[in-house]
mmCIF file as Biopython writes it, N, C-alpha, C and O atoms, coordinates in Angstrom:
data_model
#
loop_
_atom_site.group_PDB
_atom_site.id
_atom_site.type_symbol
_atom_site.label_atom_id
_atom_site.label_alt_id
_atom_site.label_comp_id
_atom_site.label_asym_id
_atom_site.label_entity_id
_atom_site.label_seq_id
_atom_site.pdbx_PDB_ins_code
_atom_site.Cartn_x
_atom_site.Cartn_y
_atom_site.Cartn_z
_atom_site.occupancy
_atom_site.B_iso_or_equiv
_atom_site.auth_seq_id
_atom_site.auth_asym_id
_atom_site.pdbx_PDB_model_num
ATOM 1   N N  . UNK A ? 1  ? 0.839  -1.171 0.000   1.0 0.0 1  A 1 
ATOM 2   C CA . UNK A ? 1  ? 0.000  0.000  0.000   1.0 0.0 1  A 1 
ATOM 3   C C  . UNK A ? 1  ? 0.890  1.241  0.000   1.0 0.0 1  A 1 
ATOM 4   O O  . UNK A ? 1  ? 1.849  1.400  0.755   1.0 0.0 1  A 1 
ATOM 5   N N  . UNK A ? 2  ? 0.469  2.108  -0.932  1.0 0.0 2  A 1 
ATOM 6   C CA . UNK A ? 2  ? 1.403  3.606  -0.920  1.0 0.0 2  A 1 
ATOM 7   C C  . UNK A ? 2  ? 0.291  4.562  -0.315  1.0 0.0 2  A 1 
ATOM 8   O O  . UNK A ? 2  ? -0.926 4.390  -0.379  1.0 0.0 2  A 1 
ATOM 9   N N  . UNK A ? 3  ? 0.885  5.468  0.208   1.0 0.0 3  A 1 
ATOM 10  C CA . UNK A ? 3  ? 0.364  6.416  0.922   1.0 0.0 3  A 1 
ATOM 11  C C  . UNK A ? 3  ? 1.518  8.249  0.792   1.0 0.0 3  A 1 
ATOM 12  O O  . UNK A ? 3  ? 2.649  8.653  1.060   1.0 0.0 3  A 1 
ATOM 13  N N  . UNK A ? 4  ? 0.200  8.758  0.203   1.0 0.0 4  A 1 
ATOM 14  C CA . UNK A ? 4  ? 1.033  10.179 -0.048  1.0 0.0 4  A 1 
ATOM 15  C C  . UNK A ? 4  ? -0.174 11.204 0.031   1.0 0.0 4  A 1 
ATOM 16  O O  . UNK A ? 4  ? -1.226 11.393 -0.580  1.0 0.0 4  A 1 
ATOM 17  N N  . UNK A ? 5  ? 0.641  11.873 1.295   1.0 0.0 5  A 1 
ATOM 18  C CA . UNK A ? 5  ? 0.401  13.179 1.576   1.0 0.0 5  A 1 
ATOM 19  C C  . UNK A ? 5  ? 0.327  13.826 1.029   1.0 0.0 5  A 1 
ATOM 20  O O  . UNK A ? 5  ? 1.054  13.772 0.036   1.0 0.0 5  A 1 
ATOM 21  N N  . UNK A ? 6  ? -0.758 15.202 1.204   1.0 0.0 6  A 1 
ATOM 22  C CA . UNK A ? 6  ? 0.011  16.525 0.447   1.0 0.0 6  A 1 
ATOM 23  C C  . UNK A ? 6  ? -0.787 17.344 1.587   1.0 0.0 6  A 1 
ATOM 24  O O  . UNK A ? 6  ? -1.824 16.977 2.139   1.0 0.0 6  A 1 
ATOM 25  N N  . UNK A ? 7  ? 0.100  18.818 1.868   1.0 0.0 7  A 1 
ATOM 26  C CA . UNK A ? 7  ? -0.938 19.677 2.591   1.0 0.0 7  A 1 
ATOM 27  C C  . UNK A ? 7  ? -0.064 21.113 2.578   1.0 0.0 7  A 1 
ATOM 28  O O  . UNK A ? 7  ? 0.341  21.788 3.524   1.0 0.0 7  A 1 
ATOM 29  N N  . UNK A ? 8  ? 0.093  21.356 0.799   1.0 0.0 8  A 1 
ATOM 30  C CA . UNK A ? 8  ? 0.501  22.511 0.544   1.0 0.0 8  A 1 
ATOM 31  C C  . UNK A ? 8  ? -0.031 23.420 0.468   1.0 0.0 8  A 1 
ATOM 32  O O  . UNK A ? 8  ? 0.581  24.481 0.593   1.0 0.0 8  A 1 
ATOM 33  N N  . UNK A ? 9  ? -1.260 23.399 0.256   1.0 0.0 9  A 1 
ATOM 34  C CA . UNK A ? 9  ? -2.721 23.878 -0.296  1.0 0.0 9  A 1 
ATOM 35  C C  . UNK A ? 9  ? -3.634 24.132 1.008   1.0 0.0 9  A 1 
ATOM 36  O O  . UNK A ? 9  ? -3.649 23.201 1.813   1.0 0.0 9  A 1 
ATOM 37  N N  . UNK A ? 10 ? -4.225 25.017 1.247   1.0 0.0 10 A 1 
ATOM 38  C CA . UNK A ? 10 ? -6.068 25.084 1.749   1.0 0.0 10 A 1 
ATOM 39  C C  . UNK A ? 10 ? -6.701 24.429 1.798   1.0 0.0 10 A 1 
ATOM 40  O O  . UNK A ? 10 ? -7.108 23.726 2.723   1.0 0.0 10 A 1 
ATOM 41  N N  . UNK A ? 11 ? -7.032 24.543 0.384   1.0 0.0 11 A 1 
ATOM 42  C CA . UNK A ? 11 ? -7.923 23.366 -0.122  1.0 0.0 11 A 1 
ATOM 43  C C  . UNK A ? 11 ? -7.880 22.499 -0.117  1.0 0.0 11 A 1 
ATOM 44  O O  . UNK A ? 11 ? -6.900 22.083 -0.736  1.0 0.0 11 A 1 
ATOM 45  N N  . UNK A ? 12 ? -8.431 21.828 0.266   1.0 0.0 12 A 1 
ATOM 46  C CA . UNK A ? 12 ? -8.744 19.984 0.300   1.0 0.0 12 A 1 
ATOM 47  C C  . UNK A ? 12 ? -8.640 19.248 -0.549  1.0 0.0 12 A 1 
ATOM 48  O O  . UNK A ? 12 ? -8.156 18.117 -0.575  1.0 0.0 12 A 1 
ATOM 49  N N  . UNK A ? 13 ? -9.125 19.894 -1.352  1.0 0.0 13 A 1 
ATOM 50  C CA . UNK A ? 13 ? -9.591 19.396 -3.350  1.0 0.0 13 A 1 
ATOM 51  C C  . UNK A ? 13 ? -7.762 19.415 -3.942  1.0 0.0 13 A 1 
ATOM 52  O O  . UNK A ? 13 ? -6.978 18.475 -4.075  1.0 0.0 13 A 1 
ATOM 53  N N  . UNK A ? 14 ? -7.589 20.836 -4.176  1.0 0.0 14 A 1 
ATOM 54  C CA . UNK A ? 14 ? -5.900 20.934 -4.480  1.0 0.0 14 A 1 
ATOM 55  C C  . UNK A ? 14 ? -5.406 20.197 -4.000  1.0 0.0 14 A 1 
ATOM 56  O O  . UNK A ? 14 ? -4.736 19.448 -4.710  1.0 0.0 14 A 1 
ATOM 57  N N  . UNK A ? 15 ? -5.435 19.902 -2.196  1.0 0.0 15 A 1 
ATOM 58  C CA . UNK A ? 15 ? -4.310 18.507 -1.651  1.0 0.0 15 A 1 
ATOM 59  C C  . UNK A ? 15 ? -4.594 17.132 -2.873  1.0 0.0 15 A 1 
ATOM 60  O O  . UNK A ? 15 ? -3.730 16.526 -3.508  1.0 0.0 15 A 1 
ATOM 61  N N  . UNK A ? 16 ? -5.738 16.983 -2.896  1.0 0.0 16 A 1 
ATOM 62  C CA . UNK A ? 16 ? -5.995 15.534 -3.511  1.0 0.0 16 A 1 
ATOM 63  C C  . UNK A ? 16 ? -5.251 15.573 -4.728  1.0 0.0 16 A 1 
ATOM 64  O O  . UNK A ? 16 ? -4.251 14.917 -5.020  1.0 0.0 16 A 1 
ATOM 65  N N  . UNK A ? 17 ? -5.970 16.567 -5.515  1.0 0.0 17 A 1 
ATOM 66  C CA . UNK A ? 17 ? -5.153 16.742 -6.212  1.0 0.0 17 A 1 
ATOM 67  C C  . UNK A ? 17 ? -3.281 17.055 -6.578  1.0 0.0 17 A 1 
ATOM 68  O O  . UNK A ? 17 ? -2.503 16.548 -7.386  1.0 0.0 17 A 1 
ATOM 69  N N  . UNK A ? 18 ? -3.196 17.693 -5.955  1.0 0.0 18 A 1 
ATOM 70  C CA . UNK A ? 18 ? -1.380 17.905 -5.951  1.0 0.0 18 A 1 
ATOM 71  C C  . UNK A ? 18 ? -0.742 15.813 -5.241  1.0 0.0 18 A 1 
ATOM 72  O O  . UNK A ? 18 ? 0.343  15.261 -5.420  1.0 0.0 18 A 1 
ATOM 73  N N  . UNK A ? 19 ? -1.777 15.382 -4.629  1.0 0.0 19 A 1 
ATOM 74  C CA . UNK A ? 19 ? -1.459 14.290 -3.991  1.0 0.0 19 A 1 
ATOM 75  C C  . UNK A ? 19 ? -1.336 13.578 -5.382  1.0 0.0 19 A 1 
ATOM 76  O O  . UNK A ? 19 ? -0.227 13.350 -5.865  1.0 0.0 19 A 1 
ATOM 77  N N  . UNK A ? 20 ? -2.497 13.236 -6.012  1.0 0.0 20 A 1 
ATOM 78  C CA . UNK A ? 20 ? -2.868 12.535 -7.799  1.0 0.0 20 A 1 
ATOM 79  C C  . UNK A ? 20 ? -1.592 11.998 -8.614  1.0 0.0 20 A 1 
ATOM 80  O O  . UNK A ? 20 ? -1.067 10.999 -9.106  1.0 0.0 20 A 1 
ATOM 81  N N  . UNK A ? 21 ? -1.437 13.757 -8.342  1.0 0.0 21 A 1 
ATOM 82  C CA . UNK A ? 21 ? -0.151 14.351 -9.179  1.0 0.0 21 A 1 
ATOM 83  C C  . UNK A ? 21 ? 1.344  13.017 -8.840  1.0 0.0 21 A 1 
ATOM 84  O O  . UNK A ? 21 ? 1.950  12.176 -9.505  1.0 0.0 21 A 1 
ATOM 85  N N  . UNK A ? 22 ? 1.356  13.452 -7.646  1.0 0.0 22 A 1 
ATOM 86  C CA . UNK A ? 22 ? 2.614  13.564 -6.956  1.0 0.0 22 A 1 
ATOM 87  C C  . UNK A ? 22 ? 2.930  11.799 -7.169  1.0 0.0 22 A 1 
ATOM 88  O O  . UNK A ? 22 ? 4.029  11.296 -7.403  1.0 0.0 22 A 1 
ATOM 89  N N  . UNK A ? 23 ? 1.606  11.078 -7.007  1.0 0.0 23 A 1 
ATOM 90  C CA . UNK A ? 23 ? 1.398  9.395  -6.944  1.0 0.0 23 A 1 
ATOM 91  C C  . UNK A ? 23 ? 1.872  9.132  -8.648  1.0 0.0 23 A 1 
ATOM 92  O O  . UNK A ? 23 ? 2.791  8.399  -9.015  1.0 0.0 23 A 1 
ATOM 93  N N  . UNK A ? 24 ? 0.954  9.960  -9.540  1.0 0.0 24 A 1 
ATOM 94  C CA . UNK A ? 24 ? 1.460  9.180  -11.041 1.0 0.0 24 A 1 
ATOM 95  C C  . UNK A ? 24 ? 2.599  9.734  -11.497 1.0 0.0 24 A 1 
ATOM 96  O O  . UNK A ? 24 ? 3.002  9.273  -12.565 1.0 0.0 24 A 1 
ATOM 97  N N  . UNK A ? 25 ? 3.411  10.827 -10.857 1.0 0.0 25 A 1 
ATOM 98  C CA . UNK A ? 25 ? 4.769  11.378 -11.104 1.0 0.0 25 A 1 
ATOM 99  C C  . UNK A ? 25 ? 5.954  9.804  -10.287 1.0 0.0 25 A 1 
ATOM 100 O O  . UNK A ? 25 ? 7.023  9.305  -10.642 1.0 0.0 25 A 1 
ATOM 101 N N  . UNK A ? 26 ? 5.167  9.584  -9.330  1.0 0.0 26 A 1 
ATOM 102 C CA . UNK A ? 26 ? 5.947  8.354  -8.584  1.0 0.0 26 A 1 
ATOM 103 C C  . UNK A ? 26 ? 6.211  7.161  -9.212  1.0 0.0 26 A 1 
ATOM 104 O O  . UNK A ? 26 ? 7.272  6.548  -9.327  1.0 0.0 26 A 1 
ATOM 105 N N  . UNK A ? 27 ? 4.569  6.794  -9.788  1.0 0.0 27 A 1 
ATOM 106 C CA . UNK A ? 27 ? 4.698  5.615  -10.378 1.0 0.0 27 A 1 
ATOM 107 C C  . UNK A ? 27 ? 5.376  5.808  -11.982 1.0 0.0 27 A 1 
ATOM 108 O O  . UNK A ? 27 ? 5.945  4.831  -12.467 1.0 0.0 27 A 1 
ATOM 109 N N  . UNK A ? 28 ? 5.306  6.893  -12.650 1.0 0.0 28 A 1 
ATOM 110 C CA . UNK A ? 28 ? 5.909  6.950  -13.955 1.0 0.0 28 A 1 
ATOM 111 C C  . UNK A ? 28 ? 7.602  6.685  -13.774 1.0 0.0 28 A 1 
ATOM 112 O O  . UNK A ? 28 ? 8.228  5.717  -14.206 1.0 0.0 28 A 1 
ATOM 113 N N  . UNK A ? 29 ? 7.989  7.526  -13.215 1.0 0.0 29 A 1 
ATOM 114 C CA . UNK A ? 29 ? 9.098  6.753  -12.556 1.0 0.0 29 A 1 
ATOM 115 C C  . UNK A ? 29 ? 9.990  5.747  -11.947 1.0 0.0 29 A 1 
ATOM 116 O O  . UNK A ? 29 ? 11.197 5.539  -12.074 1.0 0.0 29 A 1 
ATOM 117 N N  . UNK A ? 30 ? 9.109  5.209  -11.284 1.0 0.0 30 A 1 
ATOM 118 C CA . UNK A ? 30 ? 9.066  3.532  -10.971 1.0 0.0 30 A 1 
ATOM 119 C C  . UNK A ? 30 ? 9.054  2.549  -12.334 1.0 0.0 30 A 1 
ATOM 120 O O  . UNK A ? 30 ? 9.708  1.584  -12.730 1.0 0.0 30 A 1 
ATOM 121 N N  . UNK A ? 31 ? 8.155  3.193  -12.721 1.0 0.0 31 A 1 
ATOM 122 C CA . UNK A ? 31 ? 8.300  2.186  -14.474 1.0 0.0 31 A 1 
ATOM 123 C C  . UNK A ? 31 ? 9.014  2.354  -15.024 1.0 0.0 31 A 1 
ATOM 124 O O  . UNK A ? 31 ? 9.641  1.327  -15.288 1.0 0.0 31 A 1 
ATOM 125 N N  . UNK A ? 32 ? 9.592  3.703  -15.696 1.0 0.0 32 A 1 
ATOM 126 C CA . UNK A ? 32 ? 10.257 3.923  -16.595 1.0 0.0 32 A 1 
ATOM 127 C C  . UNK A ? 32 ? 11.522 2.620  -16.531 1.0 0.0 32 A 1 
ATOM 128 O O  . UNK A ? 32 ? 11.854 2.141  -15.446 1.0 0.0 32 A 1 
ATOM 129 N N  . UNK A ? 33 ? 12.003 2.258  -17.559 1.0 0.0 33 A 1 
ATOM 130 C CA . UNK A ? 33 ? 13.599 1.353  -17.849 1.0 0.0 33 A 1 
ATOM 131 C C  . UNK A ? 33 ? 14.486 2.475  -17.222 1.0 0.0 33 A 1 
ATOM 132 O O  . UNK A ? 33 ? 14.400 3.701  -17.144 1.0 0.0 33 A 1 
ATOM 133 N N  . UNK A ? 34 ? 15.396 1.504  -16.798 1.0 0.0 34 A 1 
ATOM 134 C CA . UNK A ? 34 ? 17.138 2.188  -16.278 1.0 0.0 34 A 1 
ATOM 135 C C  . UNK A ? 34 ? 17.968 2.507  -17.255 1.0 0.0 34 A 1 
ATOM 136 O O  . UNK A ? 34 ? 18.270 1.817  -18.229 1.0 0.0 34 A 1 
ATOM 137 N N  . UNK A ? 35 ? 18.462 3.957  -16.874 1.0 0.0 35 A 1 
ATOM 138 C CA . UNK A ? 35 ? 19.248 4.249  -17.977 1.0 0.0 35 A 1 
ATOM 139 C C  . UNK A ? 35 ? 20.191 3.316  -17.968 1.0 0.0 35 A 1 
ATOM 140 O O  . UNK A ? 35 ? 20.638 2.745  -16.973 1.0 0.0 35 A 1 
ATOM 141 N N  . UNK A ? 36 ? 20.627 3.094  -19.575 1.0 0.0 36 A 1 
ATOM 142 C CA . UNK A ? 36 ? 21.893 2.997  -20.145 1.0 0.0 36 A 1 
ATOM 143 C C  . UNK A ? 36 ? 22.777 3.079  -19.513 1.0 0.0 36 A 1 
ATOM 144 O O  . UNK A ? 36 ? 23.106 4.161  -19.027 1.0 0.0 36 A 1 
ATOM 145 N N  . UNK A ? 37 ? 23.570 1.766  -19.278 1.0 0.0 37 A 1 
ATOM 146 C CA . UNK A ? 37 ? 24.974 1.833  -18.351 1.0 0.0 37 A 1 
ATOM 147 C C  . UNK A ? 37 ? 26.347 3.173  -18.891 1.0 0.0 37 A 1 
ATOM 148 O O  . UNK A ? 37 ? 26.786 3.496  -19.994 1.0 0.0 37 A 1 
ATOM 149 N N  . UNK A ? 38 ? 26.603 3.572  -17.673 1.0 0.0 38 A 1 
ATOM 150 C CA . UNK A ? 38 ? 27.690 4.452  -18.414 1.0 0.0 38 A 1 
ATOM 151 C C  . UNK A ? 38 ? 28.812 3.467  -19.500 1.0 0.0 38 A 1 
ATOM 152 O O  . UNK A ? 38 ? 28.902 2.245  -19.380 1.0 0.0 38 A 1 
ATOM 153 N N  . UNK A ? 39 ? 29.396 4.065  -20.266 1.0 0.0 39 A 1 
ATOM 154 C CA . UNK A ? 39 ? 30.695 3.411  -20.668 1.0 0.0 39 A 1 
ATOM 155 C C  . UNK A ? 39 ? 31.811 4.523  -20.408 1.0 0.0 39 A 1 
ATOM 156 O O  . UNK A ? 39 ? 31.803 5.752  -20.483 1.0 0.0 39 A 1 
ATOM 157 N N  . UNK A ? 40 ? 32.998 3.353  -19.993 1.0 0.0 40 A 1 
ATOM 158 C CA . UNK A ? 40 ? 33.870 4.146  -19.121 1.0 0.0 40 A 1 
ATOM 159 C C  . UNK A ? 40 ? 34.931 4.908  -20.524 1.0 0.0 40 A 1 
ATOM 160 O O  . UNK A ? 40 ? 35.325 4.338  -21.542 1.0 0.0 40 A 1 
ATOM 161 N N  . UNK A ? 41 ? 35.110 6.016  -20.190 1.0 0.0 41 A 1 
ATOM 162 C CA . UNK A ? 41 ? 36.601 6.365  -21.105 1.0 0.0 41 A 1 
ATOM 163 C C  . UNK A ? 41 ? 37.464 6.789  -20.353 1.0 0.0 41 A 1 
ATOM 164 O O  . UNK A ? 41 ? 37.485 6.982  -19.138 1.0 0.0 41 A 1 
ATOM 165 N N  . UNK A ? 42 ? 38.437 6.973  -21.422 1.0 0.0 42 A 1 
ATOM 166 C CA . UNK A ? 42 ? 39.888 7.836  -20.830 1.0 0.0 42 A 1 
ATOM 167 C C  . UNK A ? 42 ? 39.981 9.194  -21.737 1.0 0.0 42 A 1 
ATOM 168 O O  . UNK A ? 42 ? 39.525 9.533  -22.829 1.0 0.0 42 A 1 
ATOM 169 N N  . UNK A ? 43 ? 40.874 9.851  -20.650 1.0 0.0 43 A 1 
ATOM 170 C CA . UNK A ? 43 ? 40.984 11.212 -21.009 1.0 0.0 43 A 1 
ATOM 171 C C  . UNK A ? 43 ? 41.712 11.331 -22.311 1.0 0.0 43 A 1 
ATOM 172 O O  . UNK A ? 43 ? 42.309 10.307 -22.644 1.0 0.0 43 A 1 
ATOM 173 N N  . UNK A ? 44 ? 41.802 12.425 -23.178 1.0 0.0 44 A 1 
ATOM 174 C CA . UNK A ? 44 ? 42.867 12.020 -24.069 1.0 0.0 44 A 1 
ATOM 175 C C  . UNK A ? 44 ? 44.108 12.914 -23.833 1.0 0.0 44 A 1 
ATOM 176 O O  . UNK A ? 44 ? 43.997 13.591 -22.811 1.0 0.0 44 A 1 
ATOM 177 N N  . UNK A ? 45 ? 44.924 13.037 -24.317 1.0 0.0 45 A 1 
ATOM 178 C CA . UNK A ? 45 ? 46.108 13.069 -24.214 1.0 0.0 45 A 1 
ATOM 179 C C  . UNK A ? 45 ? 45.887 14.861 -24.093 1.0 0.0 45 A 1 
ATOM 180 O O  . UNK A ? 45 ? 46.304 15.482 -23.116 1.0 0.0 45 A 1 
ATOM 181 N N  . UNK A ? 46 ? 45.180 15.517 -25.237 1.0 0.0 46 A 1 
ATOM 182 C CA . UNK A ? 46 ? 45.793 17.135 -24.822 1.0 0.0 46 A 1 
ATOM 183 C C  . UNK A ? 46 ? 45.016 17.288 -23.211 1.0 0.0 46 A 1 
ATOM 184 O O  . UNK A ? 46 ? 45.575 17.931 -22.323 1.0 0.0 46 A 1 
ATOM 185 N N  . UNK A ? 47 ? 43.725 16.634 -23.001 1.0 0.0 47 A 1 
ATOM 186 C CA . UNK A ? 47 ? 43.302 16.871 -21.581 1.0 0.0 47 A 1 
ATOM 187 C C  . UNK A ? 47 ? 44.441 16.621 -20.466 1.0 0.0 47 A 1 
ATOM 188 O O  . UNK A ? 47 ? 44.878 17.486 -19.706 1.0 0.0 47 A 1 
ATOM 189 N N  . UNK A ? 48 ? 44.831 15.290 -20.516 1.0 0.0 48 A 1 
ATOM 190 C CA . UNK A ? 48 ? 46.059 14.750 -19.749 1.0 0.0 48 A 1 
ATOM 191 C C  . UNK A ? 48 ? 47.218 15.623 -19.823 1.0 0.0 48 A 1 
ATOM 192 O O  . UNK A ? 48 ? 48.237 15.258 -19.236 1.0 0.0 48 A 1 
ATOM 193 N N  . UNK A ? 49 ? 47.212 17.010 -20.626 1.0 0.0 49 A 1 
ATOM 194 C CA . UNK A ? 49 ? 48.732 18.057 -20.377 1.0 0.0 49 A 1 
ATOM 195 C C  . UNK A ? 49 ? 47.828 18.868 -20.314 1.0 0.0 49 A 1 
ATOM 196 O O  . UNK A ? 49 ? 48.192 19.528 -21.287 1.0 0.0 49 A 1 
ATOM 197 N N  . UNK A ? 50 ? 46.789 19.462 -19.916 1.0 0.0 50 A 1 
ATOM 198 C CA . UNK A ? 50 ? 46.140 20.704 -19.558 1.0 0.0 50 A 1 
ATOM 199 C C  . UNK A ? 50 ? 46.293 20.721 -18.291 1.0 0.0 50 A 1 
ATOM 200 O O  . UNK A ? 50 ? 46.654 21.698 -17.637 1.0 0.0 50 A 1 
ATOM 201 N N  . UNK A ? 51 ? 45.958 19.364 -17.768 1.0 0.0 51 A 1 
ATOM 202 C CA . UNK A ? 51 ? 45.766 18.640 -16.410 1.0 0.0 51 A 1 
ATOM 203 C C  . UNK A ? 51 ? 47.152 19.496 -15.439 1.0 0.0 51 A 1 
ATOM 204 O O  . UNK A ? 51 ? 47.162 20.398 -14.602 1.0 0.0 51 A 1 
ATOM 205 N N  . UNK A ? 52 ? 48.326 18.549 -16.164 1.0 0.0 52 A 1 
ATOM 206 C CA . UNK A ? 52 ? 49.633 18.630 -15.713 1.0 0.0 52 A 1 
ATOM 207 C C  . UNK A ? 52 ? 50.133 20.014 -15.754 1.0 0.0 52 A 1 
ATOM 208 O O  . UNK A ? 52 ? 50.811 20.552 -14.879 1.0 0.0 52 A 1 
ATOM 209 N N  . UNK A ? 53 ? 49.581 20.731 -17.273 1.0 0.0 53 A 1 
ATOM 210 C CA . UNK A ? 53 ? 50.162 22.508 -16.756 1.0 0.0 53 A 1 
ATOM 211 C C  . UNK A ? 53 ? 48.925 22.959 -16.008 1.0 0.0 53 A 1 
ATOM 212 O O  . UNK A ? 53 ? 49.057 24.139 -15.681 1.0 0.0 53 A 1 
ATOM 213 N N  . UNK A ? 54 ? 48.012 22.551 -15.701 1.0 0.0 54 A 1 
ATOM 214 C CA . UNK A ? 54 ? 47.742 23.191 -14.616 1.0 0.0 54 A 1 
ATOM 215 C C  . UNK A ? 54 ? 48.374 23.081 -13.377 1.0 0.0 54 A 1 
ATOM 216 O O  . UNK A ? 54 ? 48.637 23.906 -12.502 1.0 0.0 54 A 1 
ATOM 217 N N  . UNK A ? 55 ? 48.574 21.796 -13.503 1.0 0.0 55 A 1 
ATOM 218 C CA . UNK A ? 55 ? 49.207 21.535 -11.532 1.0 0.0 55 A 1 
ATOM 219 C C  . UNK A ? 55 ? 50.312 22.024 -11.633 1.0 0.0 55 A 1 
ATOM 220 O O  . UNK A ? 55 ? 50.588 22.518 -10.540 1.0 0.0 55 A 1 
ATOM 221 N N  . UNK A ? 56 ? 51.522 22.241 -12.700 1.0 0.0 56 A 1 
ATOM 222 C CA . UNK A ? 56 ? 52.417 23.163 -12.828 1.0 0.0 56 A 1 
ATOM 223 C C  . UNK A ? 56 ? 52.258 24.768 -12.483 1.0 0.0 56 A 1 
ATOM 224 O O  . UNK A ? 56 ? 53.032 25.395 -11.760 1.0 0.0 56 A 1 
ATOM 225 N N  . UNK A ? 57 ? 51.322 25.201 -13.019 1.0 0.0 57 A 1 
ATOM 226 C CA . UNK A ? 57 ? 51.315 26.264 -12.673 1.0 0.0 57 A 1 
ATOM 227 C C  . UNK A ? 57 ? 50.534 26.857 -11.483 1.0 0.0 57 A 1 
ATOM 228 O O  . UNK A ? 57 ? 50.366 28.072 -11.379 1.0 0.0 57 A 1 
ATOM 229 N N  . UNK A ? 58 ? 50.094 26.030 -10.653 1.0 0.0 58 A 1 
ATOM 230 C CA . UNK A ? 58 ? 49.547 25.919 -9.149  1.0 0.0 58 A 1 
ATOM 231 C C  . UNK A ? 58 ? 50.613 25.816 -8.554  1.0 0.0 58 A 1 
ATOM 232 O O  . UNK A ? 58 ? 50.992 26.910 -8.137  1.0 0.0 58 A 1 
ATOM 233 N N  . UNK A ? 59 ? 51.439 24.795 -8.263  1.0 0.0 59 A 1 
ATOM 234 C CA . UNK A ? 59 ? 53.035 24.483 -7.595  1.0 0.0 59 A 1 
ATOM 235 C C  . UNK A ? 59 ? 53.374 25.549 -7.656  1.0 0.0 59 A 1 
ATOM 236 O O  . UNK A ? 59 ? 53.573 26.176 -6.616  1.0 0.0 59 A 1 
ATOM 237 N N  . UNK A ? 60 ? 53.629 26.347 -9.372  1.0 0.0 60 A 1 
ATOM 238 C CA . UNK A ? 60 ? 54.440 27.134 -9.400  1.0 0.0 60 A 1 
ATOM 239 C C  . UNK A ? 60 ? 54.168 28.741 -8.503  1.0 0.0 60 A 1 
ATOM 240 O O  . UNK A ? 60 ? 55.040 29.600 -8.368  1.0 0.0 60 A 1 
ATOM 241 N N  . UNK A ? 61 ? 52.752 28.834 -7.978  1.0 0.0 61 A 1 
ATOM 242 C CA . UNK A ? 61 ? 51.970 30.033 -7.493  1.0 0.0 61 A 1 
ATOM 243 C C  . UNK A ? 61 ? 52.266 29.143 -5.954  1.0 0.0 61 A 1 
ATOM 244 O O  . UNK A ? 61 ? 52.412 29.805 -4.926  1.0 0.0 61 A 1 
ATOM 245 N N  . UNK A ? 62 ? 52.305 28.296 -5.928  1.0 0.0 62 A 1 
ATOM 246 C CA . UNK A ? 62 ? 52.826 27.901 -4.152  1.0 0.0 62 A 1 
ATOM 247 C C  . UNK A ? 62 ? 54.292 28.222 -3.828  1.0 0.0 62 A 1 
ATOM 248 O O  . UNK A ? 62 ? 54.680 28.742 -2.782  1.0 0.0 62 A 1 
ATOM 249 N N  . UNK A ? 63 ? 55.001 27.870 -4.792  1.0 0.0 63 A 1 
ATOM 250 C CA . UNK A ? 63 ? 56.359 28.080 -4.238  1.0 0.0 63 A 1 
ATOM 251 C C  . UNK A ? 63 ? 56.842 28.936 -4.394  1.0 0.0 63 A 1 
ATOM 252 O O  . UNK A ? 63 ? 58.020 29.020 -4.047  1.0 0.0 63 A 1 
ATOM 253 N N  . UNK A ? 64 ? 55.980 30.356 -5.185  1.0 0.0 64 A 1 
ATOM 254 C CA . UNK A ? 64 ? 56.333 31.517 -5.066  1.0 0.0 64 A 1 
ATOM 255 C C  . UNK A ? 64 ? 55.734 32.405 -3.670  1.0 0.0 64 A 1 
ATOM 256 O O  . UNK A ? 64 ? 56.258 33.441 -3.263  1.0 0.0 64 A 1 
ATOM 257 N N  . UNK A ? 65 ? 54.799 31.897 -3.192  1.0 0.0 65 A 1 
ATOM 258 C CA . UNK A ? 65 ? 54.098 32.320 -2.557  1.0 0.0 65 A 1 
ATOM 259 C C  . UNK A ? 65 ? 54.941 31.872 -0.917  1.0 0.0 65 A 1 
ATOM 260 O O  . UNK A ? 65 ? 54.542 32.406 0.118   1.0 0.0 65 A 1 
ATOM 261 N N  . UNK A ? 66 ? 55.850 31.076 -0.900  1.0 0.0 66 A 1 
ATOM 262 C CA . UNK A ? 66 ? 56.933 30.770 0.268   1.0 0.0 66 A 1 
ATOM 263 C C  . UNK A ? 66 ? 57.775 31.858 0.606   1.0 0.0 66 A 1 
ATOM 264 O O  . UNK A ? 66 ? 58.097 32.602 -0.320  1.0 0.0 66 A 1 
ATOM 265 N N  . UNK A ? 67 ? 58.301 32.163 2.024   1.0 0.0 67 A 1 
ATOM 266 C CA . UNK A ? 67 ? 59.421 32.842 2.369   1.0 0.0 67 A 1 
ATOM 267 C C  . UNK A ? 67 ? 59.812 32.503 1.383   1.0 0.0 67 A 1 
ATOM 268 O O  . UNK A ? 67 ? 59.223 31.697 0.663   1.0 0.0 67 A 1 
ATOM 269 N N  . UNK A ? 68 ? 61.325 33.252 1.021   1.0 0.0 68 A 1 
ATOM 270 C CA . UNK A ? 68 ? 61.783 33.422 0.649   1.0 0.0 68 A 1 
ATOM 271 C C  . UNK A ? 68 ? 63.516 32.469 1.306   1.0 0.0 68 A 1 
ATOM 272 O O  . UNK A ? 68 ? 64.311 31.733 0.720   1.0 0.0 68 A 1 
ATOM 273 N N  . UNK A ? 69 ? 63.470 32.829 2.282   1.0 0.0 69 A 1 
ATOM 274 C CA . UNK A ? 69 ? 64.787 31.865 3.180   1.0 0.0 69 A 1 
ATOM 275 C C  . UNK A ? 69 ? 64.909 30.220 3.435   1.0 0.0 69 A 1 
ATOM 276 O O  . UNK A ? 69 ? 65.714 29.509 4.036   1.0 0.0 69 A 1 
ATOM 277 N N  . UNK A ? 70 ? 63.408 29.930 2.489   1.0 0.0 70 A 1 
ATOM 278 C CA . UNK A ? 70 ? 63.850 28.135 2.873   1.0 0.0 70 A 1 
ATOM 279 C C  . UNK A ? 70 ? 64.268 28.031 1.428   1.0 0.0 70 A 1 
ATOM 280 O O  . UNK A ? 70 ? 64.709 26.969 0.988   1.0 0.0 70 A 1 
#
């Protein structure tokens, strides 16, 4: 047994209604098929050096950002 509330509304009528709603928004969902499994990739290669000058040029804003005496 499902059971759904509603008591956004005043009205009594609107609850039932917004309730209606809320039950065949539930069950359409429940039915629908599962998406499509992801398929996995890999990055490609210019992503994989965007990657790396970025972390280059992060390091490079840290170790400027050090005293100066170590």
């Amino acid at each position: 047994m499902i059971t759904v509330a509603a008591s956004e509304y005043r009205s009594q009528l609107r609850n039932r209604e917004a309730a209606a709603a809320r039950l065949a928004e539930l069950l359409t969902e429940a039915t629908a098929p599962p998406p499509p499994p992801r398929r996995p990739t890999r990055p490609s290669r210019a992503a994989r050096q965007r990657r790396m000058d970025d972390k280059q040029r992060r390091s490079q804003v840290k170790r400027l950002r050090r005293p100066a005496d170590e």
